[in-house]
C-alpha positions, -999 to +999 in steps of 0.1 A: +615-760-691+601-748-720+580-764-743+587-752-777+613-729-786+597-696-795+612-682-833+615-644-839+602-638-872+608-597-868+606-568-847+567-566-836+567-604-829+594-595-798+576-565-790+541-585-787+555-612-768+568-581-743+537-563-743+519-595-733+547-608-705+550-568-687+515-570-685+511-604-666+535-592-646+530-559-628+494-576-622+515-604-603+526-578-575+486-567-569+473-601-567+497-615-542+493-584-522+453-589-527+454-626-521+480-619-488+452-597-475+427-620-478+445-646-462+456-626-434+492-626-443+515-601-434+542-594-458+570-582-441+580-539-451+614-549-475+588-578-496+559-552-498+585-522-510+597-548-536+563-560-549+554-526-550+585-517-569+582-546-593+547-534-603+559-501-610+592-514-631+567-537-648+537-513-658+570-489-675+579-517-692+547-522-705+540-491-712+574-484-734+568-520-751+535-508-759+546-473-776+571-491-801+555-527-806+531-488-821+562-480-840+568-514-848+542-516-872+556-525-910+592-515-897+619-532-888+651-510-883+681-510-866+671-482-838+635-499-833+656-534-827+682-513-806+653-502-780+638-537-777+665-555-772+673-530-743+633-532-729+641-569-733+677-568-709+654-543-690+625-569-679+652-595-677+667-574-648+637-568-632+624-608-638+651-616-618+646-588-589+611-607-587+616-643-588+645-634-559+612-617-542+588-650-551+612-669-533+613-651-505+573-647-502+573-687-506+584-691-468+551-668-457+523-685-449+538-722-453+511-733-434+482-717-461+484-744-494+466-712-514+487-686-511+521-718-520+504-727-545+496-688-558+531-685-552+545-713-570+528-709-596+537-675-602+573-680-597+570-707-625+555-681-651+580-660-639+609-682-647+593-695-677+590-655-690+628-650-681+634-685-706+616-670-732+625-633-733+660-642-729+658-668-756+641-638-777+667-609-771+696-637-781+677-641-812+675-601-819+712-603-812+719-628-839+697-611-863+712-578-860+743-599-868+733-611-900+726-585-931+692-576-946+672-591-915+656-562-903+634-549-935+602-568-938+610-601-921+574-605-921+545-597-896+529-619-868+533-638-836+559-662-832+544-698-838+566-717-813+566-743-842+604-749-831+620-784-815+615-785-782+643-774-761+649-777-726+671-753-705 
């Protein structure tokens, strides 16, 4: 469920919202490997290769979203929309790899209510961020549909000031 529905005002809004959601999760991968430590949890060799994996696909993400939400600034072109809408089908791939891998990590240590709940709650940002982003790259789709929405649509965050829609 989301909350409110996230409007796309321009360019740097989506790349912002990116930046922000790669971030939170290539740290996901580290602290359930930390907290599975801790815990004394082993993680079986294919769900360690994939968290490691996911933090890698995630920090790149980041880091691309990063050097054009840098671009981003006062622009709003067609190429610059082309290569965030592809970062944005990019993480949506990779969001999907991970909640697959949340799910399987959910049936470790059933008997330890920190690491389910670290779990669960990480598979619900997760699922929440694969709401969102996809909600956001169906909006760059429309806009690239409709002329004179790229230059200066405006700068800022997106205010989630929508009706709330559930999916």
């Amino acid at each position: 469920m989301m909350f409110c529905y996230t409007y796309l005002n321009n360019i740097e809004c989506a790349l912002r919202e990116l930046t922000f959601w790669t971030k939170i999760s290539s740290e996901h991968p580290i602290f359930l490997q930390n907290v599975a430590n801790c815990l004394n949890l082993t993680i079986t060799p294919n769900l360690l290769a994939g968290l490691n994996r996911m933090h890698q696909c995630f920090t790149a993400l980041h880091q691309e979203a990063q050097r054009l939400l840098g671009m981003a600034t006062g622009q709003n072109n067609f190429h610059l929309a082309q290569d965030t809408v592809r970062l944005m089908q990019q993480f949506l791939q990779y969001d999907q790899e991970f909640i697959n891998i949340l799910q399987h990590l959910a049936q470790i240590g059933q008997n330890q209510p920190v690491w389910q709940a670290l779990v669960n709650h990480i598979l619900g940002e997760q699922e929440y961020m694969y709401r969102l982003v996809a909600s956001l790259c169906q909006q760059m789709f429309h806009m690239g549909q409709q002329p004179n929405m790229y230059p200066n649509m405006g700068t800022g965050m997106g205010s989630g000031m929508g009706p709330n829609m559930i999916y």
